[in-house]
GUROMAR-496622 format. One line per field, with one value per residue: residue number from 1; x, y, z of N, C-alpha, C in turn. Coordinates in Angstrom, 1 decimal. Layout:
i c(NUM; ...);
n.east c(X; ...);
n.north c(Y; ...);
n.up c(Z; ...);
ca.east c(X; ...);
ca.north c(Y; ...);
ca.up c(Z; ...);
c.east c(X; ...);
c.north c(Y; ...);
c.up c(Z; ...);
***
This chain:
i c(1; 2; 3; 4; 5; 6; 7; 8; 9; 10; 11; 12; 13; 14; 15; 16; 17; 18; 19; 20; 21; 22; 23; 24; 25; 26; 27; 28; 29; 30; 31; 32; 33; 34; 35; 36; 37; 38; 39; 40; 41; 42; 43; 44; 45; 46; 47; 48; 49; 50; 51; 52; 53; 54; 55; 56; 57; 58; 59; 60; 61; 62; 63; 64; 65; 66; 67; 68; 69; 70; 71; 72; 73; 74; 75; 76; 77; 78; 79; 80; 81; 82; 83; 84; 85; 86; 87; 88; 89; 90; 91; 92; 93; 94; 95; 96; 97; 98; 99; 100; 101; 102; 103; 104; 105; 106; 107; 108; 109; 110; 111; 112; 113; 114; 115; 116; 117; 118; 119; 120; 121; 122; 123; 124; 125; 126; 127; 128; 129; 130; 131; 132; 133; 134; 135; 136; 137; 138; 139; 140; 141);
n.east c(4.5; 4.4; 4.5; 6.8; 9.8; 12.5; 14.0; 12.7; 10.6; 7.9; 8.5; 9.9; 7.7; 6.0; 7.3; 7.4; 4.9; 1.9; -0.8; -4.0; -6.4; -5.6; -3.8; -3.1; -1.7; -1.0; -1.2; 1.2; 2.4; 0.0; -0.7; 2.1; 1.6; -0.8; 0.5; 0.8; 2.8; 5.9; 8.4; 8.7; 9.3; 8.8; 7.6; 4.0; 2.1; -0.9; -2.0; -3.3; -4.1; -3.1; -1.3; -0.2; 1.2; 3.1; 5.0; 5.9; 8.0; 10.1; 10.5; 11.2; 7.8; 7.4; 5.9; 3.8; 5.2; 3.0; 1.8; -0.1; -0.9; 1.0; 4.5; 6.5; 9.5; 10.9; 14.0; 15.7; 14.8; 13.2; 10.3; 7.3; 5.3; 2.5; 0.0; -2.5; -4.5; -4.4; -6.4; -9.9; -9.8; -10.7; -9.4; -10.0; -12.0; -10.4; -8.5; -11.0; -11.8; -9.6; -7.7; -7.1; -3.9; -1.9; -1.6; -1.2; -2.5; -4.2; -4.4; -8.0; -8.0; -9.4; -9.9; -7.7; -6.8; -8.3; -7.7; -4.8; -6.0; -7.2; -5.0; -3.3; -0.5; 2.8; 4.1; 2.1; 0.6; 1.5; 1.0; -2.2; -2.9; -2.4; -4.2; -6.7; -6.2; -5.9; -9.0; -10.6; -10.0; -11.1; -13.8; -14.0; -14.0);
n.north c(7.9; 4.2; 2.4; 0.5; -0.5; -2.5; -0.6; 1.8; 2.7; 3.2; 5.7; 7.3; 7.8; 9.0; 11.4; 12.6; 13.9; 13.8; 14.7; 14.3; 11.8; 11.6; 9.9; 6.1; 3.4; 0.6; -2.9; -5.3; -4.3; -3.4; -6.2; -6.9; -4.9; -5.4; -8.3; -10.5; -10.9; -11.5; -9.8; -7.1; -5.7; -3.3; 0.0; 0.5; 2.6; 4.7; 8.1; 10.8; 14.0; 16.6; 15.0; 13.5; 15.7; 16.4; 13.8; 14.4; 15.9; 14.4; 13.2; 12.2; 11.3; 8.2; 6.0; 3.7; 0.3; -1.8; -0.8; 1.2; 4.0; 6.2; 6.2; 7.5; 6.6; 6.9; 9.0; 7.7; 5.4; 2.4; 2.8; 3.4; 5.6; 6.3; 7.1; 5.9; 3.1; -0.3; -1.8; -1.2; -0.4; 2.4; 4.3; 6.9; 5.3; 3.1; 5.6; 6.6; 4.1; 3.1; 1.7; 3.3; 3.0; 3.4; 6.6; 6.3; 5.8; 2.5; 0.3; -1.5; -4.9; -6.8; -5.7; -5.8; -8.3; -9.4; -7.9; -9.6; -12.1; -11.4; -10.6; -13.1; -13.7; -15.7; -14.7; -13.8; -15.9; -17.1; -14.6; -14.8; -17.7; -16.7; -14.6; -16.0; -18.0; -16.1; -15.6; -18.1; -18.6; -16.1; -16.9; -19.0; -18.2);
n.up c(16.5; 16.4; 14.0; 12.7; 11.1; 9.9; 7.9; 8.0; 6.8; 6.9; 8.9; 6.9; 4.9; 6.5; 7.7; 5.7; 5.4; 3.7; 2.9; 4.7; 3.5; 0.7; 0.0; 0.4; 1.6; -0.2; -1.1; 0.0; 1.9; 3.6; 4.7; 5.5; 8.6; 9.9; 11.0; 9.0; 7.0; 7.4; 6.7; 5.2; 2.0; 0.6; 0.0; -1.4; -2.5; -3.5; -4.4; -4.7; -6.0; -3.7; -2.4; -4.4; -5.7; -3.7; -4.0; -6.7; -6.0; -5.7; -7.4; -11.2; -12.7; -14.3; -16.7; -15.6; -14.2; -14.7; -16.7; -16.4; -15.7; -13.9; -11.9; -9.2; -7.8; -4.9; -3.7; -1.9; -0.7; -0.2; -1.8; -3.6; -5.7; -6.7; -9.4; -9.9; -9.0; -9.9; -12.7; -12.1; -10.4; -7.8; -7.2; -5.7; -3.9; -2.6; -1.3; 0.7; 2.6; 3.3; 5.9; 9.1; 10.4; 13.0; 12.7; 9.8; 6.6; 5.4; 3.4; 3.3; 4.6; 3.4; 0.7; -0.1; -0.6; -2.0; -4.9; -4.8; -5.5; -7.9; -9.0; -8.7; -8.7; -8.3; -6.6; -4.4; -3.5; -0.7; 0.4; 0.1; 1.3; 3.9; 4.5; 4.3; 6.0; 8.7; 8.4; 8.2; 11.2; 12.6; 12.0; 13.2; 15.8);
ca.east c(4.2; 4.5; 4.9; 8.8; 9.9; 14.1; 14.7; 12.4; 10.0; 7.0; 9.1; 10.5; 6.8; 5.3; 8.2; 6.5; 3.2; 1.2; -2.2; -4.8; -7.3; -5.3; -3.1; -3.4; -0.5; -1.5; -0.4; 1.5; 2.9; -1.1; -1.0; 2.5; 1.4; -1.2; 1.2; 0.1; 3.9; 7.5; 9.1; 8.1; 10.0; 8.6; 5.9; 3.4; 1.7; -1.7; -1.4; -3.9; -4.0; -1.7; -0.1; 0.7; 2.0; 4.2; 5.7; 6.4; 8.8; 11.1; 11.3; 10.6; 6.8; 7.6; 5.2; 4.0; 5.4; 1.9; 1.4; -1.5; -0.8; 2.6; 5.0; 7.5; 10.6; 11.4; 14.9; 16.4; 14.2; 12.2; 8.5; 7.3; 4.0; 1.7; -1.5; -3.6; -3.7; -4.7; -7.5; -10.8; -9.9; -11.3; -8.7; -10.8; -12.7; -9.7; -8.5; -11.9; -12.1; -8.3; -8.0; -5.6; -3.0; -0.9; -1.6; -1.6; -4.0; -3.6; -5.6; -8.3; -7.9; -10.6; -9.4; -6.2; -7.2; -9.4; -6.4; -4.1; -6.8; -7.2; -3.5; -2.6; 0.5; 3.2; 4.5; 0.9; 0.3; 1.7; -0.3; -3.4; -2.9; -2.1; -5.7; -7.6; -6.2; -7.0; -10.7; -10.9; -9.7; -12.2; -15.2; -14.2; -14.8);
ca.north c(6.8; 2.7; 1.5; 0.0; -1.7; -2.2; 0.2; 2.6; 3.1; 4.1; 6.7; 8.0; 8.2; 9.7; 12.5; 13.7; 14.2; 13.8; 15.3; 12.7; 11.6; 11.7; 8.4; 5.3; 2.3; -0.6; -3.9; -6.1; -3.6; -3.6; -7.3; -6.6; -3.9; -7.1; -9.4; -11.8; -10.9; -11.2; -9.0; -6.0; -5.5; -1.8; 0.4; 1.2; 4.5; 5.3; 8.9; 11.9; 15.7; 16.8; 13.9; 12.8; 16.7; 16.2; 12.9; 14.8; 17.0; 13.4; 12.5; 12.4; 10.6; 7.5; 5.0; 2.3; -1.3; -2.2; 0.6; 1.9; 5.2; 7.2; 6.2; 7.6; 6.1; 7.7; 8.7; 7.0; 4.2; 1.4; 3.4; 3.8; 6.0; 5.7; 8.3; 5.2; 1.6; -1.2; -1.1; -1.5; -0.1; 3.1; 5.9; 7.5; 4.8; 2.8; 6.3; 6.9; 2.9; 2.6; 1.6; 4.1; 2.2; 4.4; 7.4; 5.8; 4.8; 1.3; -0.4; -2.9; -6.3; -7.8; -5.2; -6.6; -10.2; -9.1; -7.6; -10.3; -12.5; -11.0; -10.7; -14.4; -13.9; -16.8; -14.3; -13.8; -17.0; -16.7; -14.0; -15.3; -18.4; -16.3; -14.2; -17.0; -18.7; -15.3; -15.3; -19.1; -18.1; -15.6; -17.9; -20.5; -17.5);
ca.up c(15.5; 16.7; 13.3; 12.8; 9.9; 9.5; 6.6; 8.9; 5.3; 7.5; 9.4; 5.8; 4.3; 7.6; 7.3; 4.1; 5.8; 3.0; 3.5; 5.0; 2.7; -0.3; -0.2; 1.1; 1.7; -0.8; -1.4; 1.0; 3.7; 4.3; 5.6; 7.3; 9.4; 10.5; 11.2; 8.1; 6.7; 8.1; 6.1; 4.6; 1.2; -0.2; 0.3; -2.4; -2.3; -4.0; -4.3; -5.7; -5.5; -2.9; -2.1; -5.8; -5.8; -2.9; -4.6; -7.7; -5.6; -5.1; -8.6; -11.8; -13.0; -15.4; -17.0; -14.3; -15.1; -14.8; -17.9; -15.6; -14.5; -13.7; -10.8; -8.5; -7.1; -3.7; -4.6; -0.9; 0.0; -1.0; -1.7; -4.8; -5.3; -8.0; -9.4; -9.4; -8.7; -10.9; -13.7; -12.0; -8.5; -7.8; -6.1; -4.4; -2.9; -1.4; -0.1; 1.3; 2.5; 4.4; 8.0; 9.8; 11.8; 13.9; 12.3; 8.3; 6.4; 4.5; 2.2; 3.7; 4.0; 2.1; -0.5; -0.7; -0.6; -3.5; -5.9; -5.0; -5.9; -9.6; -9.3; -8.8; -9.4; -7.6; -5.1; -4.2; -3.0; 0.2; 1.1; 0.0; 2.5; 5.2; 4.6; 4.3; 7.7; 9.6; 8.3; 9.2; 12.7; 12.9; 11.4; 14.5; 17.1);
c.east c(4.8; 5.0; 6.0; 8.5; 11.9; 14.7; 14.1; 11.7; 8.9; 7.7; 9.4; 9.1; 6.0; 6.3; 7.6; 5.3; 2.4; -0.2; -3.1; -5.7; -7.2; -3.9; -3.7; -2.4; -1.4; -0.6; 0.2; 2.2; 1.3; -1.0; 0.6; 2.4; 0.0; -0.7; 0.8; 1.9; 4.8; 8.0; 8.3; 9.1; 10.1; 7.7; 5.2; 2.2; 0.7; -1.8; -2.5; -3.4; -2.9; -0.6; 0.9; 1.8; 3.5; 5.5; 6.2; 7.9; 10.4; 11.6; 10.5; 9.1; 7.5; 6.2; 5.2; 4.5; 4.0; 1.4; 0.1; -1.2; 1.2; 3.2; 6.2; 8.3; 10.9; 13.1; 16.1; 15.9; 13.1; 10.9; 8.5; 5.7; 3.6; 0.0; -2.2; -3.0; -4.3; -5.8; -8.6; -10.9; -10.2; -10.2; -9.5; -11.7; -11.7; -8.8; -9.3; -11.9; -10.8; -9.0; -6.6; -5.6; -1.9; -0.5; -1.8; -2.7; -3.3; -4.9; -6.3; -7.8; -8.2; -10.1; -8.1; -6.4; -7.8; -8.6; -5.6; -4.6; -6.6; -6.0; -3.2; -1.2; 1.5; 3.3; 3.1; 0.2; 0.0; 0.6; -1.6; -4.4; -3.1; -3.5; -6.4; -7.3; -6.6; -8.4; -11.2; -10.9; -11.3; -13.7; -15.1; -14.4; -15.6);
c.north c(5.5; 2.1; 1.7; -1.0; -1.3; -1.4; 1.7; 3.6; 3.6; 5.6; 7.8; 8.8; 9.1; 11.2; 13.4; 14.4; 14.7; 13.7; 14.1; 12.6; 12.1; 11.1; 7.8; 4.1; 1.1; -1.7; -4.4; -5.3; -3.6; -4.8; -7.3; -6.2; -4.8; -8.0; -10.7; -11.8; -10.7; -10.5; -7.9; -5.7; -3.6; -1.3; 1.1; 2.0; 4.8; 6.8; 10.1; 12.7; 15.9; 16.2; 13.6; 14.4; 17.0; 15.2; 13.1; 15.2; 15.4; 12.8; 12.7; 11.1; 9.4; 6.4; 3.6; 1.0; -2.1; -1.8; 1.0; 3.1; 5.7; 6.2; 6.8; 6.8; 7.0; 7.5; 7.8; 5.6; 3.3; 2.0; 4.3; 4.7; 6.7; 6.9; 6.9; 3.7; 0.9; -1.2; -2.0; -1.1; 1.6; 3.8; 6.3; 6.5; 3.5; 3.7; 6.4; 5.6; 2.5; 2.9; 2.6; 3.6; 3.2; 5.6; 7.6; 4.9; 3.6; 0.8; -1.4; -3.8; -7.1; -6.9; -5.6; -8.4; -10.1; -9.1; -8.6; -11.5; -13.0; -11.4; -12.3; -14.4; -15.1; -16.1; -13.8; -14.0; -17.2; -15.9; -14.1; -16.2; -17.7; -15.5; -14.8; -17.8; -17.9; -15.5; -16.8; -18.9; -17.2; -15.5; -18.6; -19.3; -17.9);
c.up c(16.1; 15.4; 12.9; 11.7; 10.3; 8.4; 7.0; 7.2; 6.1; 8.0; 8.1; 5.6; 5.5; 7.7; 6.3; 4.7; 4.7; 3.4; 3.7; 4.0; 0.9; -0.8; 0.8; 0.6; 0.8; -0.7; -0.3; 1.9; 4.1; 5.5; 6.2; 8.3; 10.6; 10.8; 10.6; 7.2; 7.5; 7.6; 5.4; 3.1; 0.6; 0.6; -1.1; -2.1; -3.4; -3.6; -5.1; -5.3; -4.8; -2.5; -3.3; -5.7; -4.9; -3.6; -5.5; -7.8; -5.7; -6.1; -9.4; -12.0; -14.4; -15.4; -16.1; -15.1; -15.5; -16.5; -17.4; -14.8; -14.7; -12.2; -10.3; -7.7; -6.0; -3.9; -3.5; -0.6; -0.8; -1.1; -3.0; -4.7; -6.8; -8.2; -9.7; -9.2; -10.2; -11.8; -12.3; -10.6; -8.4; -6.3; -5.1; -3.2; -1.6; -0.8; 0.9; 2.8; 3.7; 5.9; 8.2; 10.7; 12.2; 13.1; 10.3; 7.9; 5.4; 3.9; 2.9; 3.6; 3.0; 0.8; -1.3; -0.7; -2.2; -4.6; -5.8; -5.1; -7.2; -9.6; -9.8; -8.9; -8.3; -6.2; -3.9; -3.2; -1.6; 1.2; 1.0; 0.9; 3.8; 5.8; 4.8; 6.1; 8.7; 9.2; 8.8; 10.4; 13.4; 12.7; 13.0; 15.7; 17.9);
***
């Protein structure tokens, strides 16, 4: 495995080996792992069937902050992991849908441009710019 972060959260979640095609990395470790972020803060963890079952084993399920769904706290490391994502996003289809980078899968681009979109939220922002200047980039091709 190539991917390195400083808290070595890929390495942690790649240790689990959570069966393929039954999570997928959302949210902004997507556009670190592209070099659209400097930092990596967490990892969030879409999560069915066997995976979610694995994640069970790490902690207990509580009410998402979102109130959408259940989440897990990994009880060492920044990686939280979640039986679904946000209302209107379809589990199965951004497991189906991730790109696998060095062995994990993550959540599209355009998918996450999309949610952090809706989202809006301030810390957002940032990444929003940074999506938008790659896709200019690769408009001037």
């Amino acid at each position: 495995m190539l991917l390195t972060d400083p808290d070595e959260l890929f390495a942690t979640l790649a240790n689990l080996r959570l069966p393929p095609g039954s999570y997928v990395i959302c949210g902004s470790a997507a556009l670190y792992v592209r070099g659209l972020r400097a930092r990596l803060g967490d990892l969030d963890v879409l999560t069915t069937g066997p995976a979610w079952d694995i994640a069970t084993t790490l902690g207990t399920p509580r009410p998402a902050p979102s109130g959408h769904g259940q989440v897990i706290h990994h009880p060492t490391k920044a990686i939280e992991f979640v039986d679904r994502w946000t209302p209107g996003w379809s589990s199965d289809r951004l497991i189906a849908t991730a790109d696998t980078i060095d062995g994990l899968p993550f959540m599209r681009l355009g998918d996450v441009l999309a949610w952090k979109q809706a989202a809006c939220r301030p810390k957002d922002l940032a990444d929003i710019a940074a999506v938008d200047r790659l896709q200019r980039m690769w408009a001037g091709m």
